[in-house]
KOLRO-39601 format. One record per residue: x, y, z of N, C-alpha, C, O, CB in turn. Coordinates in steps of 0.05 Angstrom, whole numbers, padded with zeros to 5 digits, always signed. Each point is the difference from the previous one (the first is absolute). Glycine has a CB too. Layout:
<fimis>
XYZXYZXYZXYZXYZ/...
</fimis>
This chain:
<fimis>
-00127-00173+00573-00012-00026-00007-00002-00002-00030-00015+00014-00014-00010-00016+00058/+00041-00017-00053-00004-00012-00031-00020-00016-00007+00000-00024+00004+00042+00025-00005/-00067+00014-00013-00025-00027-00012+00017-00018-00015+00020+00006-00013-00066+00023+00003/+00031-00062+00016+00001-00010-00013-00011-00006-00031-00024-00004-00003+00035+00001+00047/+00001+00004-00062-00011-00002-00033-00006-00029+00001+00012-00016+00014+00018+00053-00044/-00050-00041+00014-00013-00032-00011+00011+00001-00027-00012+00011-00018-00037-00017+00044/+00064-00003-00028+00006+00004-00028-00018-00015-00011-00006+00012-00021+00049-00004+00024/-00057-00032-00001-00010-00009-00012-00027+00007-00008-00010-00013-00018+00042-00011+00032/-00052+00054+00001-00014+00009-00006+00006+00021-00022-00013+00007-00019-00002-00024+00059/+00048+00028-00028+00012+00020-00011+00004+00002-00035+00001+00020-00014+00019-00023+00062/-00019-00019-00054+00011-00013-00039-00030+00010-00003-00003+00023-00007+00042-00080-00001/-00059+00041+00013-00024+00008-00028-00009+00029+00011-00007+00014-00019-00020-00069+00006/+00026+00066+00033-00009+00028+00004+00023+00013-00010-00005+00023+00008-00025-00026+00031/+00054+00005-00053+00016+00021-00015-00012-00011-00024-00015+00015-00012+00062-00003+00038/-00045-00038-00037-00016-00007-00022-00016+00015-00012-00001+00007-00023+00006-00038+00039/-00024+00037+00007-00033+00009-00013+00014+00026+00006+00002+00008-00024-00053-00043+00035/+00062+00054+00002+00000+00026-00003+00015+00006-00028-00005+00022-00012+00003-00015+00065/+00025-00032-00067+00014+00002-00020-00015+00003-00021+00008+00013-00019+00024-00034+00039/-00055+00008-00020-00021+00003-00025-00012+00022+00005-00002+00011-00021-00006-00054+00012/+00000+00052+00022-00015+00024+00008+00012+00024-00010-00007+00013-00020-00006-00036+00059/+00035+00028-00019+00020+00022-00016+00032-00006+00003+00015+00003+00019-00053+00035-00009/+00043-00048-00037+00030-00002+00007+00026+00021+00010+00013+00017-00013-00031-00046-00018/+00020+00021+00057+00015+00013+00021+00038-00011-00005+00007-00013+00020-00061+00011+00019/+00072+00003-00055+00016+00001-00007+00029+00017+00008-00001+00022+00011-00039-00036-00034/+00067+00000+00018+00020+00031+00000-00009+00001-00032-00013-00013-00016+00066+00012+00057/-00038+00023-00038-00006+00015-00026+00033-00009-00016+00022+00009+00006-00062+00041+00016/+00032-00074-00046+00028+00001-00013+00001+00013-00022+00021+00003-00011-00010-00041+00027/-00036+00049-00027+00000+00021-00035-00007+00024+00003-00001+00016+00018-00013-00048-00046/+00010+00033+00008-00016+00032-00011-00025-00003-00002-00015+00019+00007+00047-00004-00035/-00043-00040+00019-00027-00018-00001-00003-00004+00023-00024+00008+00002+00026-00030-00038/+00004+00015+00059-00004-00008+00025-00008+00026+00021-00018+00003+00017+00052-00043-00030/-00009+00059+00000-00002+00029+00015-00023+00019-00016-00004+00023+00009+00061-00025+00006/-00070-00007-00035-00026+00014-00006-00027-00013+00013-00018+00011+00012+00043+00003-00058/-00022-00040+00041-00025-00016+00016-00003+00007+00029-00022+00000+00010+00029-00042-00039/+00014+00049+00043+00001+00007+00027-00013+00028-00002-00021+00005+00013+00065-00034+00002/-00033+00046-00030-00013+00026+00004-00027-00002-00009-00018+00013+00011+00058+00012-00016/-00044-00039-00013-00039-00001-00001-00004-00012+00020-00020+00012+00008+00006-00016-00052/+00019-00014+00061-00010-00012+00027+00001+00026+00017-00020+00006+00013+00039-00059-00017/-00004+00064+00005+00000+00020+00028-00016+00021-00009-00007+00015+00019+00056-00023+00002/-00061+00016-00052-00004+00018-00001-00040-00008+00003-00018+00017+00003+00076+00004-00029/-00061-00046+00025-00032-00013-00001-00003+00001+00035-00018+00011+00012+00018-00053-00064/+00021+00030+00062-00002+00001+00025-00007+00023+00015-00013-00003+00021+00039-00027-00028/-00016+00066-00006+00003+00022+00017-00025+00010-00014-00010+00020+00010+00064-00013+00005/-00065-00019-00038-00030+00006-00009-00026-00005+00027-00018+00012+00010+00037-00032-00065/-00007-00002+00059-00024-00019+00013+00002+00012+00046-00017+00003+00018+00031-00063-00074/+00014+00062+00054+00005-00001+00032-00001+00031+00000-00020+00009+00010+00053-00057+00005/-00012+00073-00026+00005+00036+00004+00017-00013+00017+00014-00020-00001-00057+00060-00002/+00037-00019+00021+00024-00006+00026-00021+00007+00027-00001+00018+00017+00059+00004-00045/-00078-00049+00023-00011-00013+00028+00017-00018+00010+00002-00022-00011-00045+00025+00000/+00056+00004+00032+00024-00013+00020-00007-00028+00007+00015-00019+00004-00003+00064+00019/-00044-00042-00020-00011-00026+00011-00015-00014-00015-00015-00017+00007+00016+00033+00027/+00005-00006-00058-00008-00028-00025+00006-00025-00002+00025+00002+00001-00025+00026-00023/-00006-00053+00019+00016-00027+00000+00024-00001-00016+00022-00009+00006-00062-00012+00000/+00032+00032-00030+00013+00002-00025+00037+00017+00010+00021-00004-00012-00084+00009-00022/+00057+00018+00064+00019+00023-00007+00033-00016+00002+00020+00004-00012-00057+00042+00037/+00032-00059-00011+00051-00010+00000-00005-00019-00026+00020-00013-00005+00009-00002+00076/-00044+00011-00085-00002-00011-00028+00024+00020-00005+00025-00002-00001-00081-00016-00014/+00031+00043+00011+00021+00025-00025+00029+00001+00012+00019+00004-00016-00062+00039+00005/+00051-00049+00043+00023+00011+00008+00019-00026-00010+00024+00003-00004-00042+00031+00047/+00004-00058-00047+00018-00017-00015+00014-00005-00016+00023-00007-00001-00039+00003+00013/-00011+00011-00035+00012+00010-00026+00009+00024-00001+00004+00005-00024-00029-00030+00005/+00028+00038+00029+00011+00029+00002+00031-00009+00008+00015+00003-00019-00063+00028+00037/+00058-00039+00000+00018-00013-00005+00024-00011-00015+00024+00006-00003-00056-00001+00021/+00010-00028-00028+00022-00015-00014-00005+00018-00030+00013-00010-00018-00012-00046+00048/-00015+00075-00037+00005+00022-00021+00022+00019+00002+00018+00005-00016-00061-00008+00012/+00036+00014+00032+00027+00009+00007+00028-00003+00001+00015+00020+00002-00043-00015+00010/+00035-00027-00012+00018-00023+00000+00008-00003-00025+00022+00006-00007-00040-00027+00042/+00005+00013-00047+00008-00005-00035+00003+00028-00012+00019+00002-00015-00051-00047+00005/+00015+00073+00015+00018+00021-00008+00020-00001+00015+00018-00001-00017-00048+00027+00003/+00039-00026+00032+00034-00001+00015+00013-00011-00017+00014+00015-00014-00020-00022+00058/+00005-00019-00049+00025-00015-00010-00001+00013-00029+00023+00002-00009-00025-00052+00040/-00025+00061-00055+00002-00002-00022+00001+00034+00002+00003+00008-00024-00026-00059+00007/+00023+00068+00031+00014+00029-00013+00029+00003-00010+00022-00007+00008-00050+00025+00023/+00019-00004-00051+00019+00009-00016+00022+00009+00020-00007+00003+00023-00025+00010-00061/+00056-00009+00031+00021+00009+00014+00006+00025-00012+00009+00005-00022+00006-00049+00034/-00021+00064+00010+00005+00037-00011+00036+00004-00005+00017-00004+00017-00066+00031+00023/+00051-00021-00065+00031-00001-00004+00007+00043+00011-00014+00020-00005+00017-00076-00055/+00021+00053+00074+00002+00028+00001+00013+00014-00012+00021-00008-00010-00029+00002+00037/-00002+00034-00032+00006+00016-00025+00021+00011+00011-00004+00024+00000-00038-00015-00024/+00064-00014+00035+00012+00018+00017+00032+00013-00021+00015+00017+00010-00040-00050+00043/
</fimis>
């Protein structure tokens, strides 16, 4: 069973979470540092209580951090 989304509740509740903490992909270096101070205020505040409100926050941003190191690692040249 697929919930239905309201979108129209849906717009101002990303809104206000957008002011709150901007939840983003990551397109910089600026973007990919603000994220790591978010995840790192976040793992201040939650540890790793499973059942914190806050906890698939960190797995979010954990994520799309993860993600942006993917695409932005260096490429290991071989010494062969």
């Amino acid at each position: 069973m697929n919930p239905v989304i309201d979108m129209q509740q849906l717009v101002p509740a990303w809104q206000s979470l957008q002011s709150l903490a901007p939840i983003n992909h990551i397109e910089s270096e600026i973007d990919y540092e603000q994220a790591i101070t978010m995840l790192n205020s976040l793992l201040d505040v939650v540890r790793d209580d499973a059942e914190h409100p806050l906890y698939s926050l960190i797995a979010v941003i954990g994520d799309l951090i993860e993600a942006y190191e993917i695409d932005h690692e260096p490429i290991a040249l071989s010494l062969n």
